[in-house]
C-alpha positions as CSV (number, residue, x, y, z in Angstrom):
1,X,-24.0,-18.8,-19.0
2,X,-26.0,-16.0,-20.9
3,X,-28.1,-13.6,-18.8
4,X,-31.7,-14.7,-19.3
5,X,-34.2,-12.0,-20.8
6,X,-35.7,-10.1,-17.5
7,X,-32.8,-11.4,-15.7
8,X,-33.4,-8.6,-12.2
9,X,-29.6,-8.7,-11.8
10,X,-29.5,-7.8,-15.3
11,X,-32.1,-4.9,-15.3
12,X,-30.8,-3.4,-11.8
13,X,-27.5,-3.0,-13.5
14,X,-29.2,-1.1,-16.8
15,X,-31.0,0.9,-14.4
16,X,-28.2,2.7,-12.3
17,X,-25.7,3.2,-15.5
18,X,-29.3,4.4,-17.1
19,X,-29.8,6.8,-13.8
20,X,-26.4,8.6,-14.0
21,X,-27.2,10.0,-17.7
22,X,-30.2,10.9,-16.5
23,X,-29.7,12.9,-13.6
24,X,-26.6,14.4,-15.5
25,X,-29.7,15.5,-17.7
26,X,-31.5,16.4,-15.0
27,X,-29.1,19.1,-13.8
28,X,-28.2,20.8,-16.8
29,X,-32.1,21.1,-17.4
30,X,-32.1,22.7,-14.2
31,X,-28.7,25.0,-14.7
32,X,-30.4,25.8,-18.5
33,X,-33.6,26.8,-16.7
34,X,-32.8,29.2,-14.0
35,X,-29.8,30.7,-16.3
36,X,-32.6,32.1,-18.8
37,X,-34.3,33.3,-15.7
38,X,-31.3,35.5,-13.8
39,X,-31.1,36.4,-17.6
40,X,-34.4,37.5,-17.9
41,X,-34.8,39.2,-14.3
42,X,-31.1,40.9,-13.8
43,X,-29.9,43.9,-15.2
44,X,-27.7,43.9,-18.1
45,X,-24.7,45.5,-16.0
46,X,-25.7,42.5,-13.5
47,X,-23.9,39.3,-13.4
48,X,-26.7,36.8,-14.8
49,X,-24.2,33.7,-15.3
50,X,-22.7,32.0,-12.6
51,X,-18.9,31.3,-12.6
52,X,-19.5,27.7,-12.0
53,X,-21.7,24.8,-12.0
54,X,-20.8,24.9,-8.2
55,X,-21.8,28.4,-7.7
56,X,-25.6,27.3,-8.3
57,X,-25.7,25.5,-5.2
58,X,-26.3,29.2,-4.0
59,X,-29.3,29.7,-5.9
60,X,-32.7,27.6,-6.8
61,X,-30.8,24.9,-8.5
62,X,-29.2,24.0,-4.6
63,X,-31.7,20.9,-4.8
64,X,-31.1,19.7,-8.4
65,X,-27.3,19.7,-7.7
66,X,-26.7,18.2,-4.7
67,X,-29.0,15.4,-5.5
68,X,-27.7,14.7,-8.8
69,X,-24.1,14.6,-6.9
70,X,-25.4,12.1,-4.3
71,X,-27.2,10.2,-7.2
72,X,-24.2,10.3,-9.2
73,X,-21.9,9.4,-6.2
74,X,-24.2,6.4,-5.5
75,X,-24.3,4.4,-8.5
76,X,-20.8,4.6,-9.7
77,X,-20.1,2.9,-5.5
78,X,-23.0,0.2,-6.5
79,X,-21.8,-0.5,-10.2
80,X,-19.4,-3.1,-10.6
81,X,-16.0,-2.4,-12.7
82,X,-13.2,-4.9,-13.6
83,X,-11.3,-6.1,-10.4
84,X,-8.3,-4.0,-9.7
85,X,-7.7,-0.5,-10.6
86,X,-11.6,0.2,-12.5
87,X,-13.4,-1.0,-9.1
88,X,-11.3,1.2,-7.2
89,X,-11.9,4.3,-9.3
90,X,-15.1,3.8,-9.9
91,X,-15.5,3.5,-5.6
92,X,-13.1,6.6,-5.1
93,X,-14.9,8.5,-7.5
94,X,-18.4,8.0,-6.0
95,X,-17.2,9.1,-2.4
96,X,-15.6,12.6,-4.0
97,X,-19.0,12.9,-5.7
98,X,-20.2,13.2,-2.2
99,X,-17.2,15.6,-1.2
100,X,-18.2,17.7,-3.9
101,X,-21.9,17.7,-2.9
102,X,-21.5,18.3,0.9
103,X,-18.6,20.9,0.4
104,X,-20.0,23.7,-1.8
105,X,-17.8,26.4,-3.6
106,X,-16.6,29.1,-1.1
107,X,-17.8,32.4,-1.7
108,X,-17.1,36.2,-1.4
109,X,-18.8,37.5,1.8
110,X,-19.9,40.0,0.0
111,X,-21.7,37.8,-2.5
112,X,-23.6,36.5,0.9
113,X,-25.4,39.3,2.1
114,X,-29.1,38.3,0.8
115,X,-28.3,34.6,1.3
116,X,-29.2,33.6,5.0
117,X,-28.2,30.0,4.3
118,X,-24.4,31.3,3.1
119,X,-23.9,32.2,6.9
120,X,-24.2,28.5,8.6
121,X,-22.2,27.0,5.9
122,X,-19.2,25.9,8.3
123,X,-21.9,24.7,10.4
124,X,-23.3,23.0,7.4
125,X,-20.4,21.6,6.5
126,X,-19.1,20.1,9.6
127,X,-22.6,18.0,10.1
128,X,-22.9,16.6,6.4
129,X,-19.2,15.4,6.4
130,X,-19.0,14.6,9.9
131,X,-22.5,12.1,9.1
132,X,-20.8,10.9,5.8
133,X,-17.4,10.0,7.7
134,X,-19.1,8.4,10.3
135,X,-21.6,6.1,8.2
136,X,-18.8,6.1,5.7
137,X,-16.8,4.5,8.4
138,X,-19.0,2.0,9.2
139,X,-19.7,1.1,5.4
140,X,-15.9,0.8,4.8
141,X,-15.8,-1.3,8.2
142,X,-18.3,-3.7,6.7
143,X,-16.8,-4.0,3.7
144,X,-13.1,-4.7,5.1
145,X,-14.4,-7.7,7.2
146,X,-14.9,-10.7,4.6
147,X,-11.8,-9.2,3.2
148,X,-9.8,-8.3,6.4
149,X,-6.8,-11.6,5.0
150,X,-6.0,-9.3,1.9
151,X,-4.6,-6.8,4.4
152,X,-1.9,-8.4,4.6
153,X,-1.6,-9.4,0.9
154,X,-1.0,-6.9,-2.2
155,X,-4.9,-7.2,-2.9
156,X,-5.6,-5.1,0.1
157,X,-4.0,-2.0,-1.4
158,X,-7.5,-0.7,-2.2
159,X,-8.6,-1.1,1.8
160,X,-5.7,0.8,2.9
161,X,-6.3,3.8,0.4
162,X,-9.7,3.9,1.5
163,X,-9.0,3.9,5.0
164,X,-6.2,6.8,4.7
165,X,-8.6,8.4,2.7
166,X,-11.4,8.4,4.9
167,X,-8.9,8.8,7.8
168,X,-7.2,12.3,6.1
169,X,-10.7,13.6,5.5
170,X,-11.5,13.4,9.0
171,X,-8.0,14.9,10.5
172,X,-8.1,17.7,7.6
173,X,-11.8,18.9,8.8
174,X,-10.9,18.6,12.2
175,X,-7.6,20.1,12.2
176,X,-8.3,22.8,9.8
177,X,-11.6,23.4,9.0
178,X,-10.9,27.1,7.7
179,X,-8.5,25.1,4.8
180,X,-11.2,22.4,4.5
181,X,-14.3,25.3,3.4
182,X,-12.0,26.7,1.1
183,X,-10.1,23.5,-0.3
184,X,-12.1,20.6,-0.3
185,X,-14.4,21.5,-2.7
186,X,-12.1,22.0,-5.6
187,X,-9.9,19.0,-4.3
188,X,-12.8,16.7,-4.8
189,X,-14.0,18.1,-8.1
190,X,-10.6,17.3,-9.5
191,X,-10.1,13.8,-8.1
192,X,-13.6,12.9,-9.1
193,X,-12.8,13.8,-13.1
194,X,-9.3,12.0,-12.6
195,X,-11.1,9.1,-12.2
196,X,-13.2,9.1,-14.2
197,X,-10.5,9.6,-16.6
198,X,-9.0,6.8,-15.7
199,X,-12.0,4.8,-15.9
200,X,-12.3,5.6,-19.2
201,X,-8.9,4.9,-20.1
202,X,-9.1,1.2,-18.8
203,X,-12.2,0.6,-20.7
204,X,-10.1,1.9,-24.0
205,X,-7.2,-1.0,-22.8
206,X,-9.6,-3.9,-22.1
207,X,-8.6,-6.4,-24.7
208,X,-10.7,-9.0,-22.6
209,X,-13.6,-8.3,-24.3
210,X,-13.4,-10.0,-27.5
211,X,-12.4,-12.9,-25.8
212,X,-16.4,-13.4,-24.7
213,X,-18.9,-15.0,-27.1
214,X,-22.1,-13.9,-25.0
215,X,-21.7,-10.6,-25.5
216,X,-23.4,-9.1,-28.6
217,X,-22.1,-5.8,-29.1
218,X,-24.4,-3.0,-30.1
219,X,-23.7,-0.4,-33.0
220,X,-19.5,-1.2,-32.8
221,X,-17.3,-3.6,-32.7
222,X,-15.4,-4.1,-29.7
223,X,-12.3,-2.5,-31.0
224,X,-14.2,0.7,-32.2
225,X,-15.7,1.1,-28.7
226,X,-11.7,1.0,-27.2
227,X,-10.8,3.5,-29.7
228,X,-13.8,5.7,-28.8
229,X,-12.6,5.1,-24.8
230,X,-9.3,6.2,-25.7
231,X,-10.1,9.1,-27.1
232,X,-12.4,10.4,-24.5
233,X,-10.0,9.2,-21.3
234,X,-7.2,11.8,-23.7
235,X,-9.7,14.3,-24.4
236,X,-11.1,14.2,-21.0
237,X,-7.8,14.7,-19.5
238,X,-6.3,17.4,-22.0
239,X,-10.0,19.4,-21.3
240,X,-9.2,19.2,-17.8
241,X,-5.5,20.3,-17.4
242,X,-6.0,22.7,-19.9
243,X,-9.2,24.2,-18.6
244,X,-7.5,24.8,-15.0
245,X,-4.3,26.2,-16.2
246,X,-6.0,28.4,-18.9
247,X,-8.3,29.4,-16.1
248,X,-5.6,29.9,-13.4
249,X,-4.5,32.3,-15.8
250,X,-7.4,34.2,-16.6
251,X,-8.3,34.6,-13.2
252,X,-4.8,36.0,-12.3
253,X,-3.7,38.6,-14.8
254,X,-7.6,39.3,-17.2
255,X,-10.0,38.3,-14.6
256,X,-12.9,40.5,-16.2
257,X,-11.9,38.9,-19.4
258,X,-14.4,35.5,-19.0
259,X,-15.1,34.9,-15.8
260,X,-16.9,31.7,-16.8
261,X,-14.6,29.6,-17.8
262,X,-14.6,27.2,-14.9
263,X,-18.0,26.7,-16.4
264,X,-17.7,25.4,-19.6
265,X,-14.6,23.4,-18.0
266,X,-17.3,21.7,-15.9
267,X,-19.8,21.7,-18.6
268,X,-18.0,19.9,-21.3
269,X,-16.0,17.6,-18.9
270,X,-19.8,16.6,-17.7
271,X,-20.9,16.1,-21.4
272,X,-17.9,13.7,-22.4
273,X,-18.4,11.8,-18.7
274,X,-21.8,11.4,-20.4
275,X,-21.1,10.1,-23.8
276,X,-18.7,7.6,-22.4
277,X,-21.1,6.4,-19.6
278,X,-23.6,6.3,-22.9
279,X,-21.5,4.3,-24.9
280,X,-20.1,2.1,-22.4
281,X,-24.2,1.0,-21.1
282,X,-24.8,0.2,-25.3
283,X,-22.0,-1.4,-25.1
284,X,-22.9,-4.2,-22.0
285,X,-26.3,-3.6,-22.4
286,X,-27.3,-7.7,-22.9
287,X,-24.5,-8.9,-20.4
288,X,-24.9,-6.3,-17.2
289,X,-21.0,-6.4,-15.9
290,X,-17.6,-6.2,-18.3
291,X,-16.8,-9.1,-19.1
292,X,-13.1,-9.1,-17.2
293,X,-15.4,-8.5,-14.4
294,X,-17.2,-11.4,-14.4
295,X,-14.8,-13.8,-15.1
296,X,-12.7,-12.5,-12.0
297,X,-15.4,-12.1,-9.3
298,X,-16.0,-15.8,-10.0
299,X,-12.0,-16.9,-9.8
300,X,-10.6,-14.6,-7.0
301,X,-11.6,-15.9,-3.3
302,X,-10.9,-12.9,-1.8
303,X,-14.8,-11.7,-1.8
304,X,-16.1,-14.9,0.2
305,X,-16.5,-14.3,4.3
306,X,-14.3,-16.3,5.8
């Protein structure tokens, strides 16, 4: 059955794949803004340009980025991806946005000294991810119930990963908390982009979509948009082994050379994240969910309370 025009199911779905691009948005406004102002106000032998998008939370964009992270983190948990593998990236991908929200960059001491708030940060630290285990907990609890048969089946596989996941966070911040500060962050920031590589690698191998007459595609045809998929998931991925490596390497042997290239690593990673999540909202703008999507949250059982 076609979604009916005004259809609130419909419109909610437009509205949070709408609300990621636009808090993406949101944050490099904010990053553009307060660069041209440590440019304006620093000295030119002064460092005016952060190293990384994750050094701001240190300065007046703190606000902007951390929200835009939880906003981020929220809506890729809410929207619904194909059953399988897509689902659970999407879901794994929201909770490191999180990781990477609650657990800031480490920094130098010495980069500290007029920053009061740099001081409590293991303090800081322990509370938000101690709350977000706990209500995480409780979340995943809820959401194991009505599905608490497929532990015991191959379906549950994406239960168990959650559960060790949530259950290694916990251990790895109470065990060592000194490896967490200085770990976690980058850990996360990684895993979050491997997803989303993934996710848009699986949108670039969904062949299901031609199959469905109700959806009108906008601008492409449905082949065009897998070609486009494929090409970001590869260019995503090759931007982000080879922007770590090439920065591993800077850092080590020319560190003065371009401090900044975690930065741009971030930057454009962001900016293709963006133009997939663009195309991909054109692209099931009149039908809300993928179509493989659909079709299987109406066959599989598995989702019913029992």
């Amino acid at each position: 059955m076609a979604i009916k025009q005004g259809d609130p199911a419909r419109l909610t779905y437009r509205y949070l794949r709408v609300a990621i691009v636009a808090v993406v948005l949101v944050l490099f406004v904010s990053l553009v803004m307060q660069i041209v102002a440590d440019h304006g106000r620093l000295g030119s032998g002064e460092e005016w340009w952060h190293a990384s998008i994750s050094a701001y939370f240190y300065s007046p964009v703190q606000s902007i980025f951390v929200g835009t992270l939880v906003g981020i983190g929220t809506c890729l948990i809410a929207i619904k991806g194909r059953r399988g593998a897509e689902e659970v990236l999407l879901n794994f991908a929201g909770m490191f946005a999180f990781a990477v929200a609650f657990v800031p960059t480490p920094l130098d001491a010495a980069m500290c000294t007029d920053e009061p708030y740099c001081l409590d940060m293991p303090e800081r630290v322990g509370n938000n991810v101690g709350t977000l285990l706990l209500v995480g907990g409780l979340v995943v609890l809820l959401s194991t119930w009505p599905r608490r048969r497929d532990l015991l089946r191959r379906e549950g596989f994406d239960l168990w990963l959650t559960w060790l996941t949530w259950a290694a966070t916990g251990v790895w911040l109470l065990a060592w908390p000194a490896s967490f500060l200085a770990v976690a962050h980058y850990a996360a920031a990684v895993l979050l982009f491997a997803c989303l590589v993934g996710v848009a690698w699986i949108n670039g191998s969904d062949h299901a979509v031609t199959a469905q007459a109700l959806e009108r595609l906008r601008g492409m045809s449905a082949a065009a948009y897998r070609v486009w998929y494929r090409w970001i998931a590869v260019l995503m991925a090759t931007v982000l082994v080879v922007g770590l490596a090439t920065m591993v390497v800077l850092d080590r042997y020319y560190p003065e050379l371009f401090p900044q290239t975690l930065f741009v690593v971030e930057t454009v990673m962001m900016l293709i994240f963006a133009l997939f999540w663009t195309l991909q909202t054109i692209q099931f703008w009149d039908i809300g969910l993928p179509a493989r999507a659909q079709v299987e949250d109406r066959k599989v059982p598995g989702d019913t309370p029992v």
